[in-house]
N, C-alpha and C positions, 0 to 999 in steps of 0.2 A: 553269749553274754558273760564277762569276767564278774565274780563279786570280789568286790573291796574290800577288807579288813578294815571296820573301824577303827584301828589304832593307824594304820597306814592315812586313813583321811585325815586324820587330826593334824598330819605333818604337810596336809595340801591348802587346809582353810588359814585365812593368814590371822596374825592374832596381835603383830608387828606394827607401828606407823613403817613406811619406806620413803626414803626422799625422793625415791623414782619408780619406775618398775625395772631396775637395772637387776638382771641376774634372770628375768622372766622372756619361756620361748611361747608366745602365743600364735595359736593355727586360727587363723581367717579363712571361712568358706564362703563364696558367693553361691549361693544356691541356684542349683539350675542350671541349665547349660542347652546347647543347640544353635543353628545358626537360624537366620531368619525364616520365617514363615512356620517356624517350629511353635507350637501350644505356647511353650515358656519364655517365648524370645523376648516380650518387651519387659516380663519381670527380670530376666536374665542380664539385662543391660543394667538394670537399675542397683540390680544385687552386686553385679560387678563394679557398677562406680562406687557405692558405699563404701566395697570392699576396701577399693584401691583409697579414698580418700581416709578410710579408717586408718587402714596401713601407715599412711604418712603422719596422721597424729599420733599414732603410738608411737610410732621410731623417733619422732622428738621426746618421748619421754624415758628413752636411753636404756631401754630394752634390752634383755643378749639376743632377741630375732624377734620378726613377725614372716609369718610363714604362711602364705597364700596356696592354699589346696588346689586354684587353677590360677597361671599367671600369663602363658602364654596366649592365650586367645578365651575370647568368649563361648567362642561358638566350639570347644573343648568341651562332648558329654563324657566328662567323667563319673563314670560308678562313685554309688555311695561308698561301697569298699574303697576303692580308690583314692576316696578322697580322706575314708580314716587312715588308709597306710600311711598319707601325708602325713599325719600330725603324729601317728604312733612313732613312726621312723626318724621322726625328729625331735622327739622326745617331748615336745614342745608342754605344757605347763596346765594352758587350757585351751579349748576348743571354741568355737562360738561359729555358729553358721548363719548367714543374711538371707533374706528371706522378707515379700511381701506375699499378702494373702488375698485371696479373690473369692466371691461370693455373689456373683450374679449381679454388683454393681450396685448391692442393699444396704453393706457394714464398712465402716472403716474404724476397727478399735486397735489397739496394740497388746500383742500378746508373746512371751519365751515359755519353752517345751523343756521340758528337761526329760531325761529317761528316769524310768521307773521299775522295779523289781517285779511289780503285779500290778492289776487294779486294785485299788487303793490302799498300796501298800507304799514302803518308803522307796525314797530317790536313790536312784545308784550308786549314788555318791552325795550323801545326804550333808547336810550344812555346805555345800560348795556348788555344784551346778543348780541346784534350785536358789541356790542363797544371791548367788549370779544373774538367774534369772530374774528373780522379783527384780532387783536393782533396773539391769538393763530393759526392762519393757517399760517400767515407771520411768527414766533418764527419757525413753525413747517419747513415748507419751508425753513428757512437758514440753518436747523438743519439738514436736509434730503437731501437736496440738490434735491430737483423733479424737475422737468419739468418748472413748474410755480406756482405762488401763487394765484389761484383763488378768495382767499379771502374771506370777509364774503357774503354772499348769503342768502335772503329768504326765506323757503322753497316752499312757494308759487308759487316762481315767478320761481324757480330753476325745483320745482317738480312738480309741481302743484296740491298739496296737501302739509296738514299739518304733521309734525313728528307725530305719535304716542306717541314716547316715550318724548316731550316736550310739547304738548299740554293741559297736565293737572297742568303743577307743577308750585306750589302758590310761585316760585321764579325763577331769570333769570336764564336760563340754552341754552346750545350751544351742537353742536356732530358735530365734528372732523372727517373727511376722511383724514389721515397723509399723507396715498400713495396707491398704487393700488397692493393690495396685487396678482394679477396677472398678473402683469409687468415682464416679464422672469429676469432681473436684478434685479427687487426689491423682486421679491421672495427669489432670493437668500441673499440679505441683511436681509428682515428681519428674517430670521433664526439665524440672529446673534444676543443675548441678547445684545451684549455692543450696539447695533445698536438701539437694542429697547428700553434700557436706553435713547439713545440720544434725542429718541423722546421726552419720557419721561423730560426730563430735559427740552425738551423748550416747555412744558407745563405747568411745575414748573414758567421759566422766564418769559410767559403768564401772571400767576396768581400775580405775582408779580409788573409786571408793572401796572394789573388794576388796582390793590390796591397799588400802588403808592410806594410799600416796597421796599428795597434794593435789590440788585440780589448780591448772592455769592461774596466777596473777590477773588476768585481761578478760572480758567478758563479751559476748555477741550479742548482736539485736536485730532482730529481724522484727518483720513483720508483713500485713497483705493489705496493697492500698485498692480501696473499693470505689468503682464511679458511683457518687451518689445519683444521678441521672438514672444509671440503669442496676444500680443496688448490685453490681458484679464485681468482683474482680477487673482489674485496669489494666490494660496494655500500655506499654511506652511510655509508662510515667517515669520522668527526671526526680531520683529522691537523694536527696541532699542529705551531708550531718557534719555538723560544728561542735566542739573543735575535730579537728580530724585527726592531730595527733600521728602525722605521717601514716595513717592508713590511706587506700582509695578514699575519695570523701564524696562520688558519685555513684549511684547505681541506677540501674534503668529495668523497670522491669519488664519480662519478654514479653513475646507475642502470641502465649501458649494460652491465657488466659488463666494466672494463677495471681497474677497481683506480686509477685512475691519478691521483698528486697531484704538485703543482708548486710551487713558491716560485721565484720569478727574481728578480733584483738584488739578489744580498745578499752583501754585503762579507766580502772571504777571513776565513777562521776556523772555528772549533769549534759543530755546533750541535746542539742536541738535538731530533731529531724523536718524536713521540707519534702515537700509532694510539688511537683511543679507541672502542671498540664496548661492547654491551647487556652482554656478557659476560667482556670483555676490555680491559686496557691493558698497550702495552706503549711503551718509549721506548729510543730508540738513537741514537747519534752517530754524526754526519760533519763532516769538516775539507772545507769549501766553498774549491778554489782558483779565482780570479779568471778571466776568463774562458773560463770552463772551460763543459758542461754535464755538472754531478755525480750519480753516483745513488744511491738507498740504496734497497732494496726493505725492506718490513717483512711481518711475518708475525704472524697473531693469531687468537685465535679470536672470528670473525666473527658465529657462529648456534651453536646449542646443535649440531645434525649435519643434511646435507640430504635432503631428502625423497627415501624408498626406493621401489623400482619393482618391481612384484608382476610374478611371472614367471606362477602358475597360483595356484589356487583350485580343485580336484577331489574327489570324494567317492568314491571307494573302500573297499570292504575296511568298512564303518560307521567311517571316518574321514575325517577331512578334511585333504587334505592340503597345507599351507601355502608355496607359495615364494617367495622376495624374492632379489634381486639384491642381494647386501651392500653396506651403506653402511659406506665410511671412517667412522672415528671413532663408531662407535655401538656400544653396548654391549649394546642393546635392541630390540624393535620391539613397538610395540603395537597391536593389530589389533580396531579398531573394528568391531562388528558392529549388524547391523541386519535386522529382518522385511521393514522398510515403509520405504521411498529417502529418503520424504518427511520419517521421522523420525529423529533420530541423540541417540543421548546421550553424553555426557561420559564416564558414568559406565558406559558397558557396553559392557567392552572383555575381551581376554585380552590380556597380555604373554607374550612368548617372549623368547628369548636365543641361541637358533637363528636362522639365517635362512630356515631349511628344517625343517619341524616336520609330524610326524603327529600332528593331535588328537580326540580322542575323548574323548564325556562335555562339550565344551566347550561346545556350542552345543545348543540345541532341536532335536530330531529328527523327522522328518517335517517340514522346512521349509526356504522356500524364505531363504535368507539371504544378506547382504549387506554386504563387509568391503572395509574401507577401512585402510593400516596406515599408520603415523608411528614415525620412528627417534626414538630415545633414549639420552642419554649422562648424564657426570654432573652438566654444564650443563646439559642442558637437554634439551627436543623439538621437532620438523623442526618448522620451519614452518608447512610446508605438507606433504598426505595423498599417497600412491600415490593411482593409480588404482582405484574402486569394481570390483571383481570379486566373485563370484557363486557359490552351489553350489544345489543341491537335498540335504539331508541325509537321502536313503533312497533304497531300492531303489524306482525302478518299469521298467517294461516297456521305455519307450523313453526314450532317454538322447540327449541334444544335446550336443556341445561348441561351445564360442562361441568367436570365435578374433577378441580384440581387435587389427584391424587399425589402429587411427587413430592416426596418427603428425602431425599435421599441426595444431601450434600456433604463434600468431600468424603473421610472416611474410604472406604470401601468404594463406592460411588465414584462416576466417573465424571461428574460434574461439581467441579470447585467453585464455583460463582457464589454469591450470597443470596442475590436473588435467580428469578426465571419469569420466562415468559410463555412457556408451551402452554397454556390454556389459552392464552389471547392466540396463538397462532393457530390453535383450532377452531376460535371464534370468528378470525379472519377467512378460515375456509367457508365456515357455515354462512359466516354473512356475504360471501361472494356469490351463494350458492343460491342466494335469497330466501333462508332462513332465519327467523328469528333465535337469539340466544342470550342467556344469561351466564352469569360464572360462578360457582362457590365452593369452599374449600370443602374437602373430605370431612375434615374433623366437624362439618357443622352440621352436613345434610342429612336428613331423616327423609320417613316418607309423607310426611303433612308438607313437604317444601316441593315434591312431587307434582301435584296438581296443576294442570293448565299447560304440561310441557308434554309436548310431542313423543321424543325422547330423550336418551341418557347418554351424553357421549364422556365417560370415565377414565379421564388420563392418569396412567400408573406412570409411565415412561421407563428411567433406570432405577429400579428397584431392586434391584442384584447384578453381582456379577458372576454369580452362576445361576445354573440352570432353573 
């Protein structure tokens, strides 16, 4: 570890307005490195795009370099050493390393590190890489919209130890944790580049207020349109904005389930944004100030209501008795039935308005049957079905409950479907077998639901793909 000369810092902190950052070499680190299947690899991409889209907003603000610690490839693990030689050897001005943070999928705040002398002693380079810090986690934070602004931090005091990758470099330098890249919401944001721009950008506003430079004339707006059907985040919404001002004046947002739409450079003023879904439009204004990152969330209904998720399917008492986990926004549920898996019709169904219904008289008796449900509002119907669950509709001698365990879609999992039918296809054995059966989900069964049943046929199915 070098120490500084406090007269030597005084000549690093700026003290100057600057019309640009013209004369400054700044070192960009994406943090992490690896190729696929490695710990760090899906943060490693993300650190990489910031990187590279940082890169391009500072080089429009006329910089003597920006200087990327890894450029040629991702999957490049270069040493923390390594990656200070980069910025020492280049002399470069300041440091800043990209970085998201992970926490079992609990936290998503924003946070910058700076190196420190001791615990709780001063920063290595006191009024400059902490002063850098607070800035860029606050910029990052209004930009992302996390949890909270942690702020600048130690690493002393925070980690108790020193960075690696900042304890060697002969100029101030900070590392950025933006958001927690295993946050189940923020995972799905940052799969979205305009998302990783944005970071990007208020790391740009950062660099700019140290150095006392102008920020952008033009201002960004983003924002996350939500179904209100199923209170989430929207796929495939058409979002509009007038004037357009020779920007894009369309965005759609992805399929990742983040909601997330952008429009950048567009000159302070009044604008009107549009959400446009199957079932819905709605349009709301914002006053866009200059460089600013602005946001508007909208809200709309997305899908007629989402697909309901059957608790049990039991025959008791010569009824059958029906339960669904209620769906927001549905008025209805329709419950597709069937002999034979193989056939389904359109047209041979029961509706209820319950979510929870004892029925009798409904279905063929003495058989072994097959129900699928879909919510309903006064848009529309789910999409997509519950899961296929099962009964025997009479008494006989010996009785099975089926206890659909299989929680395990896409991901890791080697079943991409939305729904499934493996419990109904172990109740078609049982009822060929001449057993009676019931079906109910894992998440519901206790042992008071136990009683009266033969036995326990407990479908896991793919629940790993190792051992």
């Amino acid at each position: 570890m070098q120490f500084i000369p406090t007269l030597a810092l005084a000549i690093l902190i700026p003290v100057f307005s600057l019309a640009d950052l013209s004369g400054l070499r700044i070192c960009l680190d994406p943090g992490h490195g690896g190729g696929p299947g490695t710990g760090k690899w899906f943060e490693a991409v993300i650190n990489f795009q910031v990187a590279l889209d940082t890169e391009e907003l500072l080089d429009a603000q006329n910089p003597d370099s920006v200087i990327l610690t890894v450029r040629d490839s991702m999957a490049t693990q270069a040493t923390l050493s390594q990656r200070e030689f980069v910025a020492n050897s280049n002399n470069a001005d300041f440091f800043h390393s990209i970085h998201h943070n992970a926490f079992a999928g609990t936290s998503n705040y924003t946070l910058a590190l700076y190196e420190q002398l001791s615990a709780g002693g001063q920063p290595q380079w006191p009024g400059a890489a902490n002063t850098f810090a607070t800035i860029v986690s606050h910029e990052i934070y209004l930009a992302l919209r996390t949890t909270s602004d942690y702020g600048a931090r130690g690493d002393m005091d925070f980690l108790g130890f020193n960075l690696g990758v900042l304890n060697d470099l002969t100029m101030p330098g900070d590392l950025s944790e933006g958001s927690f890249w295993d946050y189940p919401a923020e995972i799905r944001r940052l799969q979205n580049k305009a998302y990783n721009r944005t970071e990007a950008e208020s790391i740009l506003f950062a660099f700019l207020d140290y150095y006392n430079a102008p920020r952008p004339a033009t201002g960004t707006l983003n924002g996350i349109v939500t179904n209100l059907t199923t209170s989430q985040p929207a796929n495939g919404i058409q979002v509009t904005i007038s004037p357009n001002f020779g920007v894009d004046s369309v965005y759609t947002t992805d399929a990742f389930g983040n909601g997330y739409f952008c429009f950048d450079q567009l000159p302070p003023g009044n604008y009107t944004i549009t959400a446009i879904s199957a079932f819905d439009t709605v349009s709301v204004t914002k006053s866009v100030v200059g460089g600013m990152i602005n946001h508007k969330d909208i809200s709309l209904a997305a899908s007629a209501v989402g697909a309901p998720t059957l608790r049990w399917i039991v025959y008791q008492n010569n009824a059958v008795l029906v339960n669904i986990a209620p769906v927001t926004g549905a008025t209805g549920y329709r419950l597709f039935y069937t002999d034979n898996l193989a056939n389904w019709s359109d047209s041979q169904f029961v509706d209820i308005t319950s979510a929870s219904v004892s029925l009798t008289n409904s279905f063929p008796a003495d058989t072994t049957i097959f129900i699928k449900v879909r919510a309903f509002n006064s848009v529309g119907i789910s999409e997509f079905s519950s899961d296929t669950y099962g009964c025997f509709t009479g008494d006989r001698d010996q009785r099975i409950l089926i206890v659909d365990g299989f929680d395990r879609f896409g991901g890791s999992g080697s079943w991409s479907e939305n729904t499934h039918d493996f419990a109904a296809r172990h109740g078609r054995a049982w009822g060929a077998a001449g057993v009676g059966f019931s079906t109910i989900a894992n998440e519901i069964v206790g042992s008071s639901m136990l009683s009266g049943f033969w036995g326990v046929d407990w479908v896991l199915g793919d629940e790993s793909t190792q051992d």
